[in-house]
N, C-alpha and C positions, 0 to 999 in steps of 0.2 A: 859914588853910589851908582847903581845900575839897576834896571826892570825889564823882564820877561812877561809882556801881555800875549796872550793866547785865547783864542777867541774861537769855540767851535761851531762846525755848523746848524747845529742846536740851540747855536745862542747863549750854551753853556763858556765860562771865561774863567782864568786861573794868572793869578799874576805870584812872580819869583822876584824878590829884591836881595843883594846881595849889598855889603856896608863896601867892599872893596873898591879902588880904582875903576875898575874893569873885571871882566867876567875873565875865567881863564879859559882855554881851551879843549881841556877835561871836564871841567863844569858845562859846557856848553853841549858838548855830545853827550854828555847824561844827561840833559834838562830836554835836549833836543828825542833823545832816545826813550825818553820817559814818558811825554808828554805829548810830542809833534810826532814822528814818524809812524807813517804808515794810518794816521787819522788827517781827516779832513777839516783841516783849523787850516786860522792865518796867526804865525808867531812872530810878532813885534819886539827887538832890542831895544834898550835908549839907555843911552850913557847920562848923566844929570853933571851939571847943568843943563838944561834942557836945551838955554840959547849956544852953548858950545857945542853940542854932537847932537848932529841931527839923529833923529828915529830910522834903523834899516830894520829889513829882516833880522829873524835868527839865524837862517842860512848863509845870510851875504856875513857877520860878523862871524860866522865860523872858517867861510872862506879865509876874511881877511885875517883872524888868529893863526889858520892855518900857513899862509902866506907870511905871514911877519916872523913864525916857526921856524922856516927854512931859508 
């Protein structure tokens, strides 16, 4: 399982849970293109277990999807 907190600078917040291992890489630029880009939030990954994968960005877990891609 996995969650998308997003937090704007409004104060206003939007969370995304998906049941899967992990986010895919197409999910993640649409959630990112939907939601984050080009507004003024802060958007938080976290893989669950909580205690196994720490909390990154959305950005830095599309890097690394991108990177594990190629």
């Amino acid at each position: 399982m996995w969650k998308i907190k997003i937090e704007y600078d409004d104060k206003s917040r939007i969370s995304l849970t998906g049941k899967g291992k992990d986010i895919s890489l197409e999910l993640a630029w649409k959630y990112y293109d939907l939601y984050v880009a080009g507004r003024k939030c802060k958007a938080a990954y976290q893989q669950y277990p909580k205690k196994d994968h720490p909390g990154i960005t959305l950005q830095d877990k599309i890097r690394e999807l991108e990177e594990a891609k190629s």
